[in-house]
N, C-alpha and C positions, 0 to 999 in steps of 0.2 A: 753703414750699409754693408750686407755679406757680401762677400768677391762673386759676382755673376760666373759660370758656365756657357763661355760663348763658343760656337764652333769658327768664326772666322774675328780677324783682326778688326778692332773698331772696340769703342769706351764709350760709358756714363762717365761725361766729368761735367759739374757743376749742372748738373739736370739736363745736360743734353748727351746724346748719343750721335755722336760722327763718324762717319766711315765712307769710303769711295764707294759710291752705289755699283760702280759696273764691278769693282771686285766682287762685290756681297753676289754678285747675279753669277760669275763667270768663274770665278775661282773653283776648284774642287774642297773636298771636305779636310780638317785636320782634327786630330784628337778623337774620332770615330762619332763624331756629333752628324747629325743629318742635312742636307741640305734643303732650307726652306723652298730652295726653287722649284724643287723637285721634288716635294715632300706626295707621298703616299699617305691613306689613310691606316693607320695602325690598327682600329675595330669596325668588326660589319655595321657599328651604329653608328660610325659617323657619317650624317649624311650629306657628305661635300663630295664633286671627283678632282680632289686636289691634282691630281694629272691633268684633268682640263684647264687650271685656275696659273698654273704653270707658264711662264714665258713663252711664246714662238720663236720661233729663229727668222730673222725676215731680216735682210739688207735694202736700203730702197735705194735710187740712182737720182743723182740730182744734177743738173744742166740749168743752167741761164745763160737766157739770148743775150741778156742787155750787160753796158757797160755803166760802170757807177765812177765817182760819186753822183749822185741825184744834184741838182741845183734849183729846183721849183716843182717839189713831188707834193701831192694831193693821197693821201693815203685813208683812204676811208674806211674802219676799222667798227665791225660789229660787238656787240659782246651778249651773250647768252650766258647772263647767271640768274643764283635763284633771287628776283624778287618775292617770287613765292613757290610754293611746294614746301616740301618736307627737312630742306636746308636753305630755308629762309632768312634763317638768321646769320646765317654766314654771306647775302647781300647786301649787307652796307658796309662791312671793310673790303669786300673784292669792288664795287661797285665804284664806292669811292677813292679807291686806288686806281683802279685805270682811269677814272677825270682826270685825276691830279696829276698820273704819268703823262697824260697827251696834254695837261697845260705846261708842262713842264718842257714837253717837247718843241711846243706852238713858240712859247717862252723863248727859247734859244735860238729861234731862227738860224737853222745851219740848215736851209733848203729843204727841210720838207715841213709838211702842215700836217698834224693828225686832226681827220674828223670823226671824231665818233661818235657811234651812233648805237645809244644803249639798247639792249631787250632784255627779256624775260625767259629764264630756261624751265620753267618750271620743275615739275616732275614728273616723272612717267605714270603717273596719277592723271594731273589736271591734264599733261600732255601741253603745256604751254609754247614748247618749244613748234611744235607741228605748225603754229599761222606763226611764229618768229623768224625762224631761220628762213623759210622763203621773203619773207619782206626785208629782212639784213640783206640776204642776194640780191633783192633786185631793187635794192638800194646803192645798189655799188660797191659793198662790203668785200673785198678781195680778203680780207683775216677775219677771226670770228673769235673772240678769249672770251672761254666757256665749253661744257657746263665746268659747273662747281661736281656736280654727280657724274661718276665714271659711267653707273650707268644709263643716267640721260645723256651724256653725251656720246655711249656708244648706240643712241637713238637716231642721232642725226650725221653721226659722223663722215656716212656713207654717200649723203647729201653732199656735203662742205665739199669732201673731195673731187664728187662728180663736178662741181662748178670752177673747179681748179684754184679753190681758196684753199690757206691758209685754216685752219682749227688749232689753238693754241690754249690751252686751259691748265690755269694758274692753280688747279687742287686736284685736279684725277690722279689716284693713285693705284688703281688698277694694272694689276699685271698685263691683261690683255691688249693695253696699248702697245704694250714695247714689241711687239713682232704684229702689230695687227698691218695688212697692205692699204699702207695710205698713200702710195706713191710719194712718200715725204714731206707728208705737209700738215702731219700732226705733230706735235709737241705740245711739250708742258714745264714749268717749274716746279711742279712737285714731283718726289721722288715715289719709283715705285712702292708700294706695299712687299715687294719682299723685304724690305727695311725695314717697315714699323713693325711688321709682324716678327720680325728678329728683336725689337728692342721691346716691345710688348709681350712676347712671350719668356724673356729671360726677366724682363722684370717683377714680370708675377712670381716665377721659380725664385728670384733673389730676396723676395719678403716674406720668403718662407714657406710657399703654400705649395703642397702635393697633387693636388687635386685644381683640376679647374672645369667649370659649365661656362658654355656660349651662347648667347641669345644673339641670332645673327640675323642681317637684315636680305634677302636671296636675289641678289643680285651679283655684277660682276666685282663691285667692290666688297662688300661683306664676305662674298665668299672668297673671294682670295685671301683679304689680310685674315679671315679667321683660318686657312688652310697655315699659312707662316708662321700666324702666333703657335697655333697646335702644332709645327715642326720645330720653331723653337723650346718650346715649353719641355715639350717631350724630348728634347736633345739633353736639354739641362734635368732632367732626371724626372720630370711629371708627369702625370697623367691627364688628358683633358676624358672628365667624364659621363660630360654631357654636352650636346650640341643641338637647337632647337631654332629652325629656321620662321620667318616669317617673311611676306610679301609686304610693295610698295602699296599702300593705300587701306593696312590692317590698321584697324583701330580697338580691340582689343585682345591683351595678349598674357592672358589669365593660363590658358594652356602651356605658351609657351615658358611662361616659370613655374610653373604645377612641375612642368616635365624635369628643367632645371635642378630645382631643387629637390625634386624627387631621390636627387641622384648625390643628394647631403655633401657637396664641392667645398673645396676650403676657401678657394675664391669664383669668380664671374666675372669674364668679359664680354662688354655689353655692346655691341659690333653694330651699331644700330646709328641711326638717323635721328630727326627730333622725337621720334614713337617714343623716344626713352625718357619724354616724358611722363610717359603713361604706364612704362615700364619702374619704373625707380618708387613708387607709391606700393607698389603691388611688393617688392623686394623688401622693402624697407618697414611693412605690414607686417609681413611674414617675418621679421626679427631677423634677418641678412643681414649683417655686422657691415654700414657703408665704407670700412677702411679695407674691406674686402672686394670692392667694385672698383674694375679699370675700363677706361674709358677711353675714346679713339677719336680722332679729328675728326667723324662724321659728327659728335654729338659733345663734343666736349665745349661747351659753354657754360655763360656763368648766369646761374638759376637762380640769386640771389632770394627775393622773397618768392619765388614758386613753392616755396617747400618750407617747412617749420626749419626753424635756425638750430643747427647742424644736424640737420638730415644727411647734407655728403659726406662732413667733418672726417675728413682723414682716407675718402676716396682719392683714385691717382689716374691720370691719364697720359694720352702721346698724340702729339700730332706732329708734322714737320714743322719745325721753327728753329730761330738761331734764338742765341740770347737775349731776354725782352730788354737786358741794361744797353745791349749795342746799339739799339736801333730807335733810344728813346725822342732822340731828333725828326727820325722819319714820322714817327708815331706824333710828338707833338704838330709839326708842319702839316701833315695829313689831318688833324684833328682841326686845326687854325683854316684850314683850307675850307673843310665840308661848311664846318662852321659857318664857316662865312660867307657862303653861295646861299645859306638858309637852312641847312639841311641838318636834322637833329643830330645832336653828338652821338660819335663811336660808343658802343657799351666794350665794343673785344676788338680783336686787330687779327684775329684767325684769314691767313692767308693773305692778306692786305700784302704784304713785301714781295709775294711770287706773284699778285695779280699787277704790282707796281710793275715789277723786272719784266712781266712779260710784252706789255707796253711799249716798255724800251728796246727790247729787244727786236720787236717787228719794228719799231721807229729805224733802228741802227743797221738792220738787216737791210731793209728799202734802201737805207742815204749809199751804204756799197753797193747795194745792184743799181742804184740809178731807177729805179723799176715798182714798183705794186704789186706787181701779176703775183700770184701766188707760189709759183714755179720759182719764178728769180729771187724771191723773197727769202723762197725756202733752202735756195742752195747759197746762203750765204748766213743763216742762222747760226751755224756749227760754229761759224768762225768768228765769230764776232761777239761768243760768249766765253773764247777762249779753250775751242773745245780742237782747233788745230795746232795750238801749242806754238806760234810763233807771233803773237801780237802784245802789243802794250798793256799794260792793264789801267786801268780808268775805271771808278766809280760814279760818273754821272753823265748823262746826253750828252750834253754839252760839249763834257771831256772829251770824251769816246768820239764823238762825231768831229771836232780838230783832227785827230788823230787820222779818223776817216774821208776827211776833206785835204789834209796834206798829201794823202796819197801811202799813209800808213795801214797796218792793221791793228784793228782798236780791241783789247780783250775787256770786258766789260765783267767787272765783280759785280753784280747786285744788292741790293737793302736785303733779299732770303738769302745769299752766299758766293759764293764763286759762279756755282751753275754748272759752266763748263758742258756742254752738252756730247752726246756722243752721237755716231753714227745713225741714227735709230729716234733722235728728238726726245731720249731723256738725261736730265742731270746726272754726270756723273760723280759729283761733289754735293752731300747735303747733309744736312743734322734734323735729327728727330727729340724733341722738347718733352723733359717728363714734368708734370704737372701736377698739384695736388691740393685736394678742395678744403676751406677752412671753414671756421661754422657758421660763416655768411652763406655759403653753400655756392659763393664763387672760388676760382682757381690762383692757383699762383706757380711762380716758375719755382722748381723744388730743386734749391740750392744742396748737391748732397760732395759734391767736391771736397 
C-alpha cells in the first residue's frame, strides 16, 4: 500500500486506523493539510454546509446526589435500535449484545440487577421510535442504548433528556453529538465521524484515485462523515467531484448516479444506509469498476447471494472496529449465547462490542453512584471508563465492580477498546476497521500491515 498523506498523527496498521479521537477533533493543523473538523466546502456545487456539520463547543456540568457502591440496585435499561427501518440489519449484533451484557451483569451478582427491556428505533421513515421511546419511559427505563441512526436518534434525543434519562448509543457517529446541550446524559461508544471521514478520505487518495463522487444519505450522519471524507481527500491532494444527496425513505436513485457519474470520478463513496442496495445494481450496470466503491459502517455488510458472485470483488470499506482476531472469544460466546435462547445465528458482528461496553458501562456507572437516576449515573460514567486517568483497569463487570465494591476506582477497557470517555460523552480512544469485499460479495478485515 502507498504511504497515505495525513494531516495529523494516527496509522493504517494491519487494516485498522488508530488514533486518540479528541486529538483528531482539537489539535490544530500540520504540514498545511486541512482540518476535517473544520472543513469548508472548496466548490459552489458542493452541496453540504460543512460549517454546520462541524463540532459545537458545549461543556456540560455533572452533580450526583447519591453515594455508591449500590448493594441492591434495579436498573431498568431501555434500548432503541433498529429492529426495522433502513439499518435493520445492524439489529441483531447490537440487539444481541446488550442481552448478553445484562446476563453477564445479572451473572455476577455484585449488587445490581439489569432489566432490560428491548424496543424498536426504527427510522425516520416508519418513525418507530415516536410510540417507543414514551413506553421505555414510562416503563421505568432511567437509560435508553440507541438509536443505531445519528439521525433517529437526534429524533428523540430531546425526549430522553427532558425525562432526565440517560441516551447512550453504541453506533452514532455524528458530529452533532459532541457539543449538542444534553445536560450530560448523552453518550456513546462509537467514535465521532471526524475519524472515519479522516481514514475514508485518505484511503481513497492512498489507492490511487484523483477524482472522487458521493452518493450521500441527507441527514446528520451522511452529511457529516461525507464533509470529513471530502476534507480529508482533498488534504491528501484530490478532488471530490461530485456530490448527490438523497432523503430517508427514497426508493429510487437513478438520478442520483446519472448526476455521479456524469462527472466520470475515478472512485465513489457511497455514504448511504441499506438504499445501497438499490444503489450498487444501478453502478455496477453502468460498468463502475466495484474495486472503486468504498463503503461506510452505515451500509457495509455482507451481501453474499444478493448480487451475482463478484459483483463487490475488490470493493473497501470502514466502520469503527478493533481487530476481528482480538475479539474472536466475545464473538464466539455472543454467538453460543443468542444461539441458545433460540434466536437465529449472527450473519456480522457490526457494532456488537460498543453495544456490549455500553451495557457495561451504565451497569458500572450505577454500582459507583449507588443510584439509577440518570443524573447520578451520568456523573460517574467519565470515570469509570477511565476517562479520569486514575483508576485500575479491568476488562470484565465482574472485575471492575470488585474493584468498585472495595471502594477502588475501576478503569474499564471494553470488547470495542479502551474507550476512555471525555468531558462531553465521547471516546477518546478508538480504531476505525478497513475492510474489503471478496467475490462472495461478503467483507473481510484487510490485512495490509
Amino acid at each position: 500500500m502507498s504511504p497515505i498523506t495525513r494531516p495529523r498523527a494516527g496509522r493504517i496498521l494491519g487494516g485498522i486506523a488508530a488514533v486518540g479521537v479528541g486529538a483528531l477533533l482539537l489539535a490544530g493543523c500540520s504540514g498545511g493539510g486541512s482540518d476535517p473538523s473544520t472543513t469548508e466546502a472548496s466548490g459552489a456545487d458542493f452541496p453540504i454546509d460543512c460549517d454546520a456539520a462541524a463540532p459545537a463547543s458545549y461543556t456540560p456540568e455533572y452533580a450526583s446526589t447519591s453515594e455508591g457502591p449500590g448493594t441492591d440496585l434495579t436498573y431498568k435499561i431501555g434500548t432503541a435500535l433498529p429492529v426495522t427501518g433502513n439499518l435493520a440489519f445492524l439489529g441483531p449484533p447490537e440487539i444481541s449484545a446488550t442481552d448478553y451484557a445484562a446476563s453477564e451483569v445479572n451473572a455476577a451478582a455484585k449488587g445490581i440487577t439489569i432489566d432490560l427491556i428491548q424496543g424498536d428505533s426504527g427510522d425516520t421513515d416508519n418513525k418507530a421510535y415516536e410510540t417507543e421511546i414514551p413506553r421505555l419511559l414510562g416503563e421505568g427505563a432511567t437509560a435508553i442504548v440507541g438509536a443505531a441512526s445519528s439521525g433517529t436518534s437526534l429524533q428523540f434525543i430531546d425526549q430522553v433528556i427532558a425525562a432526565n434519562a440517560i441516551q447512550f448509543s453504541p453506533a452514532n457517529t455524528s458530529a452533532a453529538f459532541t457539543g449538542y446541550k444534553d445536560n450530560g446524559l448523552y453518550w456513546r461508544t462509537a467514535p465521532s465521524d471526524v475519524l472515519q471521514g479522516e481514514v475514508l478520505g485518505n484511503l481513497v487518495a492512498a489507492d490511487g484515485n484523483e477524482t472522487l463522487g458521493m452518493i450521500v444519505l441527507n441527514d446528520a450522519y451522511g452529511t457529516g462523515l461525507a464533509c470529513f471524507t471530502k476534507a480529508a481527500f482533498e488534504a491528501a491532494g484530490g478532488e471530490v467531484v461530485a456530490t448527490s444527496l438523497y432523503n430517508t425513505g427514497d426508493t429510487n436513485f437513478s438520478a442520483q448516479v446519472e448526476d455521479v457519474l456524469a462527472s466520470n470520478p475515478d472512485s465513489i463513496a457511497l455514504i448511504t444506509f441499506e438504499e445501497v442496495k438499490t444503489i450498487i445494481p444501478e453502478l455496477i450496470g453502468a460498468d463502475f469498476p466495484a474495486d472503486k466503491l468504498y463503503f461506510v459502517d452505515g451500509n457495509l455488510a455482507n451481501f453474499g447471494e444478493d448480487f451475482e458472485a463478484g459483483t463487490l470483488a475488490g470493493a473497501k470499506g470502514t466502520y469503527p472496529a478493533v481487530d476481528p482476531d482480538t475479539i474472536t472469544t466475545f464473538r464466539d460466546n455472543l454467538q453460543a449465547y443468542w444461539t441458545g435462547k433460540g434466536n437465529a445465528a449472527l450473519e456480522d458482528y457490526t457494532y456488537a462490542p460498543e453495544s456490549f461496553d455500553a451495557v457495561i458501562l451504565l451497569a458500572l456507572a450505577a454500582l459507583e453512584a449507588g443510584s439509577t437516576a440518570g443524573p447520578d449515573v451520568a456523573a460517574h460514567l467519565q470515570q469509570v471508563s477511565g476517562g479520569t486517568g486514575d483508576g485500575t483497569k479491568c476488562t470484565t463487570f465482574a472485575e471492575c465492580a470488585d474493584i468498585i465494591i472495595a471502594g477502588g476506582v475501576a478503569d474499564y477497557d471494553g470488547v470495542s477498546g479502551p474507550i476512555t470517555f471525555d468531558e462531553v460523552g465521547d471516546p477518546t480512544e478508538a480504531s476505525i476497521g478497513i475492510f474489503q469485499y471478496g467475490d462472495d460479495n461478503n467483507y473481510e478485515f484487510l490485512n495490509v500491515g
